[in-house]
Each structure stands twice: as C-alpha cells, then as structure tokens.
C-alpha positions in Angstrom: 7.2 1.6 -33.1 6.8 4.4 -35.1 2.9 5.1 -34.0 4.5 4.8 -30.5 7.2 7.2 -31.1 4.8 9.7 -32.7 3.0 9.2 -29.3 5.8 10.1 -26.8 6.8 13.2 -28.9 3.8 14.7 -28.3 4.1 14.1 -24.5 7.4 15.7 -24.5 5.7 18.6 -26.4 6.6 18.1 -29.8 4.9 21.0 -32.0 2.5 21.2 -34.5 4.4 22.8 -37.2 7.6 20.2 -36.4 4.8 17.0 -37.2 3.6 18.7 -40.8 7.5 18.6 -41.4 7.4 15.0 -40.6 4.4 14.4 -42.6 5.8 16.2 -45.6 8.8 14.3 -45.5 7.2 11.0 -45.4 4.9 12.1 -48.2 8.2 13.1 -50.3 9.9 9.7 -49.3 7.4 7.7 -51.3 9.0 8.4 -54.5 11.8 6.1 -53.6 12.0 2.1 -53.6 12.6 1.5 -50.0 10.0 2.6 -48.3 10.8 0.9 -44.7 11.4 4.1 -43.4 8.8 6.6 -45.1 6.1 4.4 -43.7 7.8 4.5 -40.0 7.7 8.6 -40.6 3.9 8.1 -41.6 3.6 6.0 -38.6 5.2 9.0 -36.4 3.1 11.8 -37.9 -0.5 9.1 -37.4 0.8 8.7 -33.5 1.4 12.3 -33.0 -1.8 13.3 -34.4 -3.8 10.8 -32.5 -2.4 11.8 -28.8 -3.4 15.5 -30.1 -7.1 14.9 -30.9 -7.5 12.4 -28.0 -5.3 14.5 -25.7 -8.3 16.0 -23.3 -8.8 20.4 -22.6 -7.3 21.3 -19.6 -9.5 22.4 -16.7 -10.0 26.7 -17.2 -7.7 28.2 -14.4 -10.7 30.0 -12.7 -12.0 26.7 -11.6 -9.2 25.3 -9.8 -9.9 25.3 -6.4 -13.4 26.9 -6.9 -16.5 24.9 -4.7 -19.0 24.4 -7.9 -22.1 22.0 -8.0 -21.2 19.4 -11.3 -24.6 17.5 -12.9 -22.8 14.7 -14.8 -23.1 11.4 -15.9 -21.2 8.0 -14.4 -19.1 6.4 -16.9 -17.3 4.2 -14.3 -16.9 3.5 -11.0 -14.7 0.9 -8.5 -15.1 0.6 -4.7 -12.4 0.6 -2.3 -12.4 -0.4 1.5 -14.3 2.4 2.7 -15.5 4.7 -0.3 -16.5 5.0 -3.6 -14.0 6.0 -6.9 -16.0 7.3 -10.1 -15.3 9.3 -13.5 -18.0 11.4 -14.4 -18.7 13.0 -17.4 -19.8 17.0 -16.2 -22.0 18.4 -19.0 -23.4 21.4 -16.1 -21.0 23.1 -13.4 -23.1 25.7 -11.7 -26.0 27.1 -14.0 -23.0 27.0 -17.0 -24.0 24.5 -19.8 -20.2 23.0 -21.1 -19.8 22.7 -24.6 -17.4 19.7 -24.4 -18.1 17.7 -21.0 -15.6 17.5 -18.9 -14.0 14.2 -17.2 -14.0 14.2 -13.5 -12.5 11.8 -10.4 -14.9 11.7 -7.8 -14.3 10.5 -4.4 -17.5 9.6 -2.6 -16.2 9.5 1.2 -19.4 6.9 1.7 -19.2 3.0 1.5 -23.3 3.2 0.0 -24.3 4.5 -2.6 -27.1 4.2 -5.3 -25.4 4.7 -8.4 -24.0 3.0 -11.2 -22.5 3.1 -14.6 -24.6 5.7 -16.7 -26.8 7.0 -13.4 -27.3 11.0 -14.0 -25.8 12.2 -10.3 -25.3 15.8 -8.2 -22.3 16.6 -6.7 -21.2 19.5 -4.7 -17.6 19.8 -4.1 -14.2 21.5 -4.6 -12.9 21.0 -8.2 -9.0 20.6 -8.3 -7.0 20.7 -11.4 -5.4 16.8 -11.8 -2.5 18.0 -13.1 -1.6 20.3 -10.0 -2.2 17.4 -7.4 0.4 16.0 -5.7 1.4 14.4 -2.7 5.4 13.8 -2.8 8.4 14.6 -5.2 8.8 11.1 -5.2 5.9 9.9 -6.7 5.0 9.6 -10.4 3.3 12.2 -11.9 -0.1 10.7 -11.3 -1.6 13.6 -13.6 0.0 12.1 -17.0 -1.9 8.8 -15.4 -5.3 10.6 -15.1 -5.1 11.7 -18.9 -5.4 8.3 -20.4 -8.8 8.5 -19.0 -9.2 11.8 -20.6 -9.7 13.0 -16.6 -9.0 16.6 -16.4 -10.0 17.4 -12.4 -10.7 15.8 -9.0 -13.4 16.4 -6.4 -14.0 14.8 -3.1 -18.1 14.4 -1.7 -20.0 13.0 1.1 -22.8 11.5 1.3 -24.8 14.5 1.9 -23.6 16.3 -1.2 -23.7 13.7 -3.5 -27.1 12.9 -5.3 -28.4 10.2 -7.3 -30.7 11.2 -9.8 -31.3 8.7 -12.2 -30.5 4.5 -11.9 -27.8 3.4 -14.1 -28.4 1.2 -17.7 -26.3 0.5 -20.3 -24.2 -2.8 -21.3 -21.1 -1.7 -18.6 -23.7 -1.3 -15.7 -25.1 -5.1 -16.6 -21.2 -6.0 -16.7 -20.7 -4.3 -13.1 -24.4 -6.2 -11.9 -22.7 -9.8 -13.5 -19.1 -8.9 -11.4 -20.6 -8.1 -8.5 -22.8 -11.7 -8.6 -20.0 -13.1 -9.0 -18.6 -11.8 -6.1 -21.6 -13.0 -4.0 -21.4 -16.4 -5.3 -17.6 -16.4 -3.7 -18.1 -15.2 -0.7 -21.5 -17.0 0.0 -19.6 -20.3 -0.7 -18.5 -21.3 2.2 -14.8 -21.0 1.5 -12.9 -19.4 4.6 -12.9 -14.9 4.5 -9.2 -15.1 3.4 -9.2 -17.3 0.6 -13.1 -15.7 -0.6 -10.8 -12.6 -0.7 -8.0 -14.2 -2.8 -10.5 -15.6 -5.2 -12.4 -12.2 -5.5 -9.3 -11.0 -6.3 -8.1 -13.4 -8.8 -11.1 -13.9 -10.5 -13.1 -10.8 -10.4 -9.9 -8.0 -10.2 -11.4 -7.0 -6.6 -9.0 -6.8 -4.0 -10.4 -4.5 -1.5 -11.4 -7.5 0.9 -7.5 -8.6 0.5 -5.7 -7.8 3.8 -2.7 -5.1 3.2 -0.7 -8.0 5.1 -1.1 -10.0 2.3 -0.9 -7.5 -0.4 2.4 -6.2 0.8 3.7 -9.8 0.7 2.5 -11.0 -2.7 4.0 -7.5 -3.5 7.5 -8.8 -1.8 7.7 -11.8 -2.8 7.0 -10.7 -6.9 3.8 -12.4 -6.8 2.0 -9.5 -7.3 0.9 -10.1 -11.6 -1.3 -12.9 -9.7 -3.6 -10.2 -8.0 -3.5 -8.2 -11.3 -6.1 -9.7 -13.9 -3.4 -10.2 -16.9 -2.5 -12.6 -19.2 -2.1 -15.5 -16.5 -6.4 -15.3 -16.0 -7.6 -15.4 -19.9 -5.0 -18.0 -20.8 -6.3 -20.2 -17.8 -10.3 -18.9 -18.6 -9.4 -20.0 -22.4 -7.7 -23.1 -21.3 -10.7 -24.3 -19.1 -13.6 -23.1 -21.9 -11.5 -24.6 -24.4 -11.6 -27.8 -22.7 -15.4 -28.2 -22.4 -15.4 -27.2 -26.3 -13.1 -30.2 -27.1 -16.0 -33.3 -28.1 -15.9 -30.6 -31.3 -12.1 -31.8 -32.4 -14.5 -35.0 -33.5 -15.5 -33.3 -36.0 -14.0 -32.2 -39.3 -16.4 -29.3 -40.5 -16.7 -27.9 -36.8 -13.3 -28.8 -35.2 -11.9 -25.0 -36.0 -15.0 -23.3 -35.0 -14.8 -24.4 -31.4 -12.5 -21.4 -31.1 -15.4 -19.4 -31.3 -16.4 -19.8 -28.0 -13.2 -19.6 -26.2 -13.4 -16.0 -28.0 -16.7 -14.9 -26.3 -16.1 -16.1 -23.2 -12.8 -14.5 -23.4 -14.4 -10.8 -24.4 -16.8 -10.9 -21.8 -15.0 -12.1 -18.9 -12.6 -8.9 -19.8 -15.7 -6.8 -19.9 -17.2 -7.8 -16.8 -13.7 -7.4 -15.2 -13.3 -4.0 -16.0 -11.4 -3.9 -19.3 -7.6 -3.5 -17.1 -5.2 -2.8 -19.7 -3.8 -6.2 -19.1 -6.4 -8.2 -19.6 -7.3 -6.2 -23.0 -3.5 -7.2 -24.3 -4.6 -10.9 -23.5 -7.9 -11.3 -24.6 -6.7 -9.3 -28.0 -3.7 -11.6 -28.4 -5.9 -14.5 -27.6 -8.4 -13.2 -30.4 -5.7 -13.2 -33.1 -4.0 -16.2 -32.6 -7.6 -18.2 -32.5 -8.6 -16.4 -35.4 -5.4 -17.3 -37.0 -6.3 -21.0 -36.7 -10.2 -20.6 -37.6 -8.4 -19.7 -40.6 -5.9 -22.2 -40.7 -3.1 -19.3 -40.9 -0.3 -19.3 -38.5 0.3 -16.4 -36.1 3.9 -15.2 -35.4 4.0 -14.1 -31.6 5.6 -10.5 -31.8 3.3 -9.7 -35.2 -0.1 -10.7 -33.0 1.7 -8.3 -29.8 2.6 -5.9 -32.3 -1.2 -5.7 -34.0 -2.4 -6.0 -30.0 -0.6 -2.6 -29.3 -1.3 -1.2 -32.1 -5.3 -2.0 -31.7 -5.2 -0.8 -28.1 -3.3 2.1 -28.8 -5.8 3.5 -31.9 -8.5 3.3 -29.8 -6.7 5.4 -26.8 -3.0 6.6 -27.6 -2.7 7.9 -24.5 -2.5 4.8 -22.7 0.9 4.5 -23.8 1.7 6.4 -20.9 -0.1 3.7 -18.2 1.8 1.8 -16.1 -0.5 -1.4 -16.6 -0.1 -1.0 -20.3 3.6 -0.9 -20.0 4.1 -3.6 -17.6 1.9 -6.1 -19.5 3.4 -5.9 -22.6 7.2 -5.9 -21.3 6.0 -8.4 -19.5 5.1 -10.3 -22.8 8.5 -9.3 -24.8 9.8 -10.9 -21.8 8.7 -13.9 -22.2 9.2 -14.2 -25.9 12.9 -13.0 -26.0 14.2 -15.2 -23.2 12.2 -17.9 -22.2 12.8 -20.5 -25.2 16.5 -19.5 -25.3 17.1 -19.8 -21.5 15.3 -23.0 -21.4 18.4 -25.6 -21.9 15.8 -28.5 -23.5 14.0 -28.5 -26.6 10.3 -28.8 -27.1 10.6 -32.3 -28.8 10.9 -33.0 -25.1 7.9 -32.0 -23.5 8.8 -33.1 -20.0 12.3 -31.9 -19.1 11.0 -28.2 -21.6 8.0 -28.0 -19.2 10.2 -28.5 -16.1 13.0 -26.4 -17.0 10.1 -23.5 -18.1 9.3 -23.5 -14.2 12.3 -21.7 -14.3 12.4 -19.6 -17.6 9.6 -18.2 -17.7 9.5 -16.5 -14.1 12.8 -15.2 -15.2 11.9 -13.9 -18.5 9.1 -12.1 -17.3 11.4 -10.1 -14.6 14.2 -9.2 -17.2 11.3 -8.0 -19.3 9.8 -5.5 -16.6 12.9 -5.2 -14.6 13.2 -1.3 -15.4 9.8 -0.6 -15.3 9.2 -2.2 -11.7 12.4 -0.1 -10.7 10.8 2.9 -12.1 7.4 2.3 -10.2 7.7 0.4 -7.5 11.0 1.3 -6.2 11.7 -2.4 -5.3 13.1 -5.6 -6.6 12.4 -8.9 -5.5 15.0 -11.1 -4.4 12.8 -14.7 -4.2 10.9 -14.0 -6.9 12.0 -17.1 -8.6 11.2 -20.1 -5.9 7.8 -18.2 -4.9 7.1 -17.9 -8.7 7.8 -21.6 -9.7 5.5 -23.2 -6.4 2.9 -19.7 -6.6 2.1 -20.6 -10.3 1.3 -24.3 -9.9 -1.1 -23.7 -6.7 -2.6 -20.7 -8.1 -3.8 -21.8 -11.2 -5.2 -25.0 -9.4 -6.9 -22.6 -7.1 -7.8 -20.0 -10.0 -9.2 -22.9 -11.9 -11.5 -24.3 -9.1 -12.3 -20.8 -8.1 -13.9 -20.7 -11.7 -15.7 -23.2 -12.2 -17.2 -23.3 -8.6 -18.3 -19.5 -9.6 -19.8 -20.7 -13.0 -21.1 -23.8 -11.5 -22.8 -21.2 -8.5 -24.6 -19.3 -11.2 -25.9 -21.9 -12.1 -27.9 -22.7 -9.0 -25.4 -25.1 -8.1 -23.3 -25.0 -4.7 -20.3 -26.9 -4.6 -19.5 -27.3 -0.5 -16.6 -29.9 -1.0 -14.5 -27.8 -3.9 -14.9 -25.0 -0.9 -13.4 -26.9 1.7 -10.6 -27.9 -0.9 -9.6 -24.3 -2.3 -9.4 -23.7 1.6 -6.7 -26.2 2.3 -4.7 -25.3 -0.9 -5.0 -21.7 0.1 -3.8 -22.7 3.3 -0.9 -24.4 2.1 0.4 -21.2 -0.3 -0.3 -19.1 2.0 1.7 -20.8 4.7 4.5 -21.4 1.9 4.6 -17.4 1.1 5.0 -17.0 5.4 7.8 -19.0 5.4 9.2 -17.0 2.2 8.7 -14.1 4.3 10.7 -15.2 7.2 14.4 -14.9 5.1 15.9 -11.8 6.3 16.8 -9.9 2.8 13.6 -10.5 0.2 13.9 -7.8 -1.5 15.9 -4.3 -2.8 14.0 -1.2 -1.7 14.4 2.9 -2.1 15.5 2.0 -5.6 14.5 5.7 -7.3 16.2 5.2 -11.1 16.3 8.6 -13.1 16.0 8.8 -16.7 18.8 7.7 -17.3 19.4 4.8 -15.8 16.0 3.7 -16.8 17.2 4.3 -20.1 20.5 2.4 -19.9 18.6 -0.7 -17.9 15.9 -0.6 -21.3 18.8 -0.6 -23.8 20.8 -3.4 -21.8 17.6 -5.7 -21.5 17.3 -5.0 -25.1 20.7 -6.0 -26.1 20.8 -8.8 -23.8 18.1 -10.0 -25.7 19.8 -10.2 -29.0 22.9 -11.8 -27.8 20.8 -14.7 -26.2 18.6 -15.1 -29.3 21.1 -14.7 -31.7 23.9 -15.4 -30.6 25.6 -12.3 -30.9 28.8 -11.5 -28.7 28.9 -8.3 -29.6 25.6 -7.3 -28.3 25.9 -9.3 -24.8 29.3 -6.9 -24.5 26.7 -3.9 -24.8 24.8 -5.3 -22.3 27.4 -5.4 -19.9 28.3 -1.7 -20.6 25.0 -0.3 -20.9 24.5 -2.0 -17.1 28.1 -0.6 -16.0 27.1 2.8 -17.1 23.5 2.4 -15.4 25.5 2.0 -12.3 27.5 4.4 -13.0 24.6 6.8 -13.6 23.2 5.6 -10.4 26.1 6.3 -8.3 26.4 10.4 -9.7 23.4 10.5 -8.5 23.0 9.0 -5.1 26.9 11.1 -4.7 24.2 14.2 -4.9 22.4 13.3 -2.4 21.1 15.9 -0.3 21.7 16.1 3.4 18.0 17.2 4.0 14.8 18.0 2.7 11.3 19.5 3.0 7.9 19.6 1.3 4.6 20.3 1.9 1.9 18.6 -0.1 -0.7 19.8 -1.7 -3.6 17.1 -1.5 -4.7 17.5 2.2 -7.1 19.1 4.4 -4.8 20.2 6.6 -1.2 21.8 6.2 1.6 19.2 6.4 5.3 19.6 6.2 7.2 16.6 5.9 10.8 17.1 7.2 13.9 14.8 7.0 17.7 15.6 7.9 20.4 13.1 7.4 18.5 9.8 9.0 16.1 11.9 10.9 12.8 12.4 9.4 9.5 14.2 11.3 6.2 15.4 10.4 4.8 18.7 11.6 0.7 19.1 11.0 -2.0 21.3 12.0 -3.7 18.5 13.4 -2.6 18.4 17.4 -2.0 15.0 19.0 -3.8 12.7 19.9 -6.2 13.8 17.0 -2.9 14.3 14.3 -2.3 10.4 15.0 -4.1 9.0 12.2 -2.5 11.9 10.1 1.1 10.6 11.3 0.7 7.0 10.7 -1.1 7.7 7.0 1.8 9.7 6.2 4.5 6.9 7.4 2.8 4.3 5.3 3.0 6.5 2.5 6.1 7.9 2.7 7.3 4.5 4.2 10.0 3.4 0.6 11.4 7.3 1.1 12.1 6.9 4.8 13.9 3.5 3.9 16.0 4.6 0.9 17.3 7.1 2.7 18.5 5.3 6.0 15.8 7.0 8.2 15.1 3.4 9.7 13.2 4.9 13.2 10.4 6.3 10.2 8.4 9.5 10.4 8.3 11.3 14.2 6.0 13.6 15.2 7.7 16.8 15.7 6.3 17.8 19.0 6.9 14.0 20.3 10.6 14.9 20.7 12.4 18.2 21.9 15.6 17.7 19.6 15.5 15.7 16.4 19.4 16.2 15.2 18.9 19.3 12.5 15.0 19.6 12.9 13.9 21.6 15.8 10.4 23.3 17.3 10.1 26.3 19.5 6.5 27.3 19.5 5.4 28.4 15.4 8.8 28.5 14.8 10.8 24.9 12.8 14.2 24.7 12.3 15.3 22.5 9.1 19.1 22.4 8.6 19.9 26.1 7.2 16.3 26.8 6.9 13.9 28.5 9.7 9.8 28.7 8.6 7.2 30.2 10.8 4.0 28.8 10.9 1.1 30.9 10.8 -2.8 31.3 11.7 -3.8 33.9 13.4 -2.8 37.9 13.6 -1.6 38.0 17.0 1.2 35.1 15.9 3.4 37.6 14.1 6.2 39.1 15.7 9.4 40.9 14.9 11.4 37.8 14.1 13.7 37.3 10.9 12.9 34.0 9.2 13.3 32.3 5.6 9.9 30.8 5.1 6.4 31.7 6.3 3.6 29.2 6.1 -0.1 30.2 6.6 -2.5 27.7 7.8 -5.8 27.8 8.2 -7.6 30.5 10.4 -8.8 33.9 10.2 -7.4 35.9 7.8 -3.7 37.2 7.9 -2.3 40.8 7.6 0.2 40.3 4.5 1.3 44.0 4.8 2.8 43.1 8.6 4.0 40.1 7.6 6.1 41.2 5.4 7.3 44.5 7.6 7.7 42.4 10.8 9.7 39.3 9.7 11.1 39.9 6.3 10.7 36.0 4.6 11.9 35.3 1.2 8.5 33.7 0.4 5.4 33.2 1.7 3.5 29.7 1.3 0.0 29.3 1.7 -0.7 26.2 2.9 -3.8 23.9 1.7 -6.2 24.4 3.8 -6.5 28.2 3.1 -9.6 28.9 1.6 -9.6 29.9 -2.1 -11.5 33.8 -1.8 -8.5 34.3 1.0 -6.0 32.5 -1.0 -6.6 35.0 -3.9 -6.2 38.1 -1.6 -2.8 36.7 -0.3 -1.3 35.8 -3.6 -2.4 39.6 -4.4 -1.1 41.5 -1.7 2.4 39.6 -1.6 2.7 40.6 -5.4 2.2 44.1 -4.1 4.7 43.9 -1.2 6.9 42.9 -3.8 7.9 39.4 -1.3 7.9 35.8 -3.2 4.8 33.7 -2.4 4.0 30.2 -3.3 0.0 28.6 -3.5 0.5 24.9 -2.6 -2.7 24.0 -4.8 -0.8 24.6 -7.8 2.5 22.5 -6.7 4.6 20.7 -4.3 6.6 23.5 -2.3 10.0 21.9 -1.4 13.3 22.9 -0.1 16.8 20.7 0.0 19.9 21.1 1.4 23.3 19.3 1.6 
C-alpha cells in the first residue's frame, strides 16, 4: 500500500524535495520499536522514486505537430480490423541521432505488413504529443494510459510511407509467430466463423474477428472479463495441464514437482498472449501458490496478491495507473472479501458451497470492480448475475475444448467432431445471451462519477467488506453513509448540469465541432454530405454513452440535415449555440463585417489575421486541426500581436458550456 501510495503522489505531482522529507523521516523513525509505520514511509519514498526514474521525457515542444521521418525499432505490435497498432522505439528523427530513444504509437492505416517484433522500420509521418491528444471531455485521459508504456507521441502512416527494413527476431516475435499458429489452427478447424471468432478471442486475446454485435452484448450483459484473457483463462489452462500431470500424485518423491509444469505452461501461454496485465496477475498468483506447495508451505491469498502487485508494480510502477491492472486485481479483492462470507454453506459441503458460489462469486467480483466499471465504462449491468452463473459453465466447457483441440491441431491432429460440438454449445450461449438481450432495461448507462463519488463508492465497498467479514455493525453503517453521500455527491453534480455544450476535438483530419443543447445534439464538419457520412456515424458511435446520459435519445444530427435544431442553428459559415455565435472560416473572401464570439479556421489557403480581427471583433480565435503546422505558427503569432485570444486545437480540447 505504501509503494502504491508513493506511486500516485508522484502522479498528482508530488515534489522532489517533499519525498527526501519522507525519506528522512522514515530513516529517523527506525530508532523506535514499532516500526509498522517507518517501513510504510520507506515503502512511499521506494514508490515515488520508482514512477520518477521510470516516468518517460516528454516529447520536445518543437516536435509536436512537426512531419519528421522516425528510423526505429518494433517492440510490439497488435492488429485491429483494418490496420496495424505498433510501439516503436525512435533512436533517429530526421538526420538527428536521440540520445535516449523515444517510445512511439504508430498507426499503419494498412491491413499488410511485413514487420514484426524487433524489425528495424521507416516511417514518415506527423508526430503528435500523446499527452495533447484528445477526442472528448468525457473520455479518460488516455495520455496517463500511454505512459505505462513509456509512449511519449503518436504518428499515423500508410503503406507508402512506412518501410520495412529488417525482418523481426527475438523471443516476443517467436511468441507472436506461436499466437498467430494458433490462430490458424482455430479458424482452419472447421468450427463455424462465429464461434472460430469466440475462440480466438478466448484463447488467443484476439477479438478483431468478434462482431461489434457481439462485443457490445458480452459488454451489456457483464460478460465482458470472458473476452479479456484474466484470471478465468490460466486457472482453466492450469486446471487442464494439471490434469494430464496427475499419474505423478503416484508418486511420493515426484508428486510436488508436477507443479512444475503447470508453471511453464502457465508463463508461456501469458507470453504468447501478449503479457495483458491480467493475465500477468494470474499467472504470478498461480506461480506463488504452486511454489508454495513445491515447498510444502501454505500461501495466504491476499499475501500471494499483495507480493503479485508488488512484483508487477517493480518492474513497471506506472501501471498502477492502467485500467486492466486495476480492474484485475479489484476484481480479485472481490472475490476474496465477499465470496466465502456471502456464500450461506460451508466448504465441508462441497455440493450446496459449489452451487451457492454460482451465485457468490459473480457477485463478489462486481462489488469488487463496481467503481472502477463506473469510472470507465460508464455503465452497469443489470443481468449480470443469471448471464454470469449459465456464461461461466458453457464457457469454460467451450474454453476447455477450444484448448485442447488447438494443442491437439499442433500437433498434426484435426479433431472434426470436437468442432462440430463447440459449434452447438456456442450456439446454445449465444442464443441464451439473445434472449438476455431481449429484456427491456439490461443495464444503467451515462453513469459519469467524479472524484468523489468514486471515492465514496471505494470507501463503502471497503467498509462493506469488513462488516460482512467481520462482523462488524459499525462498519456496514459506514457503508450505508459513504453510499448516501456518493448519491448525494452525484446529485450536486448532475443539479449542475449544463444546458449546452460544445467542443471541437483535436485528433481528426478534418475540423469537427460537436454541438448539443438541452436534448438536441448535431455535428457540424468540414466534410460535405454525402462524403461527411462516414464522419457522422463514427462520431455517433463514439459519442453514443454522452448522447444517452444526457437525454439526446434522436443521437448526433448533421447540422445541415435540419434548418432548426431547438438552440443550434446554421446560416451559411455562421452556427448558433445557445448564447454563443462561431464563424467558420477557410478562405479570405469569407470574412465580413459581422460581430461574433468565436472564429474557427479550417483548412484552406491561408487567412488574413489582421482583418479578422478588424472586421468581426471575436473573443478568440480557434484553429482548427486540419490547419497545417508552418500556418498554424503564423496564426498563433499574429493573434498574440493583435492582442485577440487564440486557441491551437493540437494542444487541447477547445470547449464551451452554457446553462
């Protein structure tokens, strides 16, 4: 707790000076008896230092936004539907050799491509600072994400500016070959597309071939820690290699050593998987409680999790701050704090205990992650206990005969009849998660918790916890009012709501504002219909939880698509939102003698500031994203001069509210 706490200060900017203090005063602390608390200061100061060293160098201002050419090395890499993720490790930008490489996102807008882990590659593109991206205000801050990959920009390529010069080698790029087998083995088995694609996903963490239909309701019904490789997939992987190990129980000298196995197979399955946070946290706790009975020690469950996060945590601090990592392991307190208290029969009988954890384990697991699936998906499913207690029985059935028909396949082996029966089980969930799907509330949405409230839901799932296992009256009543004042918290701030509001983000080609007023929402883009389609229903996917929690229930509207949209209007360049008038910009002979608020340039040739600002008077001028940088410069320069506010949508989100 302490190396976690050290952690966290340093992301909300403790300073240097502040952790000596804290070092000195756990140094002076030894002197006395107790030293409980001197070693949880020691623990503070360890954390804090170890975010700072691992804590990556920002990306030099003068490269943001700057089109470079980056010679770097592939450390990893995923496929999506249509393109290609990697981090690369820049050692070159231009003809400047860096000191200290840099970590990079590339986007390879290609579905082919020749490289792999470790290839040497050449790619020309525009570098953007990950911390300055952004899409809504309502999204995490997907920057603090980035960092516990020690990923300091972004860069999007095609296939024409993206060169492979070397083949990749190394242990991970085997691991990647060994996945991607698998994969083929799958798919060439003659199971049906849609249950190939489950057990891709399942099995080898892929779920690009997944239908979004399908996602979205695993998502709904809380089935989603099934598509997740977690602790679910190396319990049933050590279950099933523990099983062929079993003759060894025969004998005395070589009955604990069988857990030696279980432990490789364990390790690489997680390597060839892609090391998910989740999976780590398994296969580690896996690893100490085996090794605790290879040397015929007992483990105690929260001192294995505890040395698991603390292991995890050495090696990369900064994954304290991923979503995966904090799911998984609330996930995991979850289950230990309430799923042997709720369950009303004892383990002396294993029948009625096994039956009853059908139903305490599901519900352990969402106390334990409650807040943190508020906080991140905005959402809370309503059936998640009936589709949990049938999901987990079929699954690991199909799971299980998913892998061993892939081991058995590698073998040279090709087992047509488990195919056919995976495809009828399959069948049979998937028809059971349909008619889930068909009860008219599943699930809470728009649920956007602030700090506090997350804080109060933490603090009451914590107390909670103590009155169940202890017994404690007392604490249960703090349960109670840390939830009433969570609610409480939450109804201040939905009493703020604004009436309307606007923002344009910063991660597109083109210049978008996003617009809503009261339960009216509409999109305005560059982009002209027909073309701008594909740009309006992308942004009512994305924006789809935002439309909802706010009541806009018709979802995202094209602005030219209607001639009066209750608060938003259009009259040639010029929008109308609530109090608010902003005129959009492109070309010189556009600016007229009109008094407006907000001026947005788009892309085109460049724009006379100096009239601008004579002609119609804004309070700011915003340059939108698809301005090119040289210009961008020049009109960030000559605003400062006219002495008129200007905002550059590169470096942040520019958005406006009203009530």
């Amino acid at each position: 707790m302490g190396f976690m706490a050290g952690i966290l200060l340093f992301g909300i900017g403790l300073p240097w000076y502040a952790a000596a203090c804290v070092a000195v005063l756990s140094l002076c602390m030894l002197y006395f008896r107790n030293r409980f608390y001197t070693f949880g200061l020691m623990a503070l100061g360890i954390g804090w230092m170890a975010a700072c060293v691992h804590t990556p160098e920002p990306l030099p201002g003068a490269m943001h936004g700057a089109k470079v050419e980056v010679g770097a090395r592939v450390v990893d890499m995923e496929r999506s539907s249509d393109n290609w993720s990697m981090i690369v490790e820049a050692d070159s930008i231009g003809a400047m050799r860096l000191g200290t490489p840099l970590r990079i996102r590339v986007t390879l807008l290609s579905d082919n491509t020749e490289a792999g882990i470790g290839s040497r590659v050449r790619v020309q593109g525009r570098l953007q600072d990950i911390r300055r991206l952004g899409d809504s205000p309502y999204e995490p801050d997907y920057g603090r994400y980035a960092c516990v990959d020690r990923i300091v920009a972004a860069m999007s390529a095609d296939a024409e500016s993206f060169c492979v010069l070397s083949k990749g080698s190394g242990f991970r790029e085997l691991m990647r070959h060994w996945r991607e087998e698998m994969e083929d083995i799958i798919y060439l088995s003659g199971a049906a597309p849609e249950t190939a694609a489950f057990l891709v996903a399942t099995i080898c963490g892929d779920d690009n071939s997944l239908s979004s239909e399908s996602k979205s309701m695993f998502r709904t019904l809380g089935l989603a820690h099934l598509l997740a490789l977690s602790g679910f997939h190396v319990a049933l992987l050590a279950w099933i290699v523990s099983l062929a190990f079993m003759p060894l129980r025969l004998s005395r000298k070589l009955s604990r050593y069988r857990h030696l196995p279980v432990m490789a197979a364990v390790w690489i399955y997680v390597f060839v998987t892609g090391m998910s946070p989740s999976a780590m946290r398994a296969a580690c706790l896996v690893t100490v409680v085996l090794l605790g009975r290879i040397m015929q020690r007992q483990s105690v469950s929260y001192n294995a999790l505890a040395a698991t996060a603390l292991a995890m945590l050495a090696i990369n601090p900064l994954m304290l701050y991923s979503p995966g990592f904090q799911l998984s392991f609330a996930a995991v307190l979850g289950l230990l704090a309430f799923s042997e208290p709720l369950n009303p029969f004892p383990r002396s009988r294993r029948i009625p205990h096994w039956l009853a954890s059908l139903f305490t384990v599901p519900l352990a697991a969402i106390l334990g992650t409650v807040a943190f699936s508020a906080a991140y998906f905005h959402s809370f499913p309503l059936l998640f206990l009936p589709a949990n207690i049938i999901m987990t029985l079929m699954a690991t059935i199909i799971i299980g005969g998913g892998v061993i028909m892939t081991f058995v396949g590698m073998c040279g082996i090709k087992l047509g009849f488990m195919a056919v029966v995976l495809d009828y089980l399959y069948g049979m969930a998937d028809s059971f998660c349909r008619l889930l799907m068909r009860i008219p509330v599943k699930e809470i949405t728009g649920i956007y918790p602030d700090w506090p409230v997350s804080l109060m839901l933490v603090l009451a799932t914590v107390s909670f916890a103590v009155a169940v296992r202890r017994h404690r009256l007392r604490a249960g009543i703090m349960a109670v009012l840390f939830v009433v004042s969570g609610a409480g918290c939450a109804f201040v701030w939905s009493a703020e709501t604004t009436r309307g509001e606007l923002f344009i983000p910063c991660q597109s080609a083109d210049t978008r504002i996003v617009m809503r007023h009261g339960e009216h929402a509409a999109l305005y883009t560059e982009v002209p219909m027909p073309a701008g389609r594909a740009t309006l229903e992308i942004c009512r996917k994305k924006y789809s939880a935002w439309l909802h929690s706010h009541g806009c229930h018709n979802g995202l509207e094209h602005i030219d698509s209607i001639p009066d949209l209750s608060g938003l209007h259009k009259n040639g360049r010029l929008l109308t939102a609530g109090p608010n008038t902003i005129y959009m910009l492109n070309h010189n002979s556009e600016i007229c003698s009109l008094k407006v608020d907000y001026v947005v340039i788009g892309k085109g040739p460049r724009i006379d500031i100096d009239s601008v600002a004579a002609g119609m008077r804004p309070q700011c001028i915003v340059i939108g994203p698809s301005v090119r940088s040289k210009i961008r410069k020049d009109y960030i320069q000559r605003c400062r001069e006219c002495g008129i506010a200007v905002h550059d949508t590169t470096d942040s989100i520019f958005s406006l509210t009203w009530r």
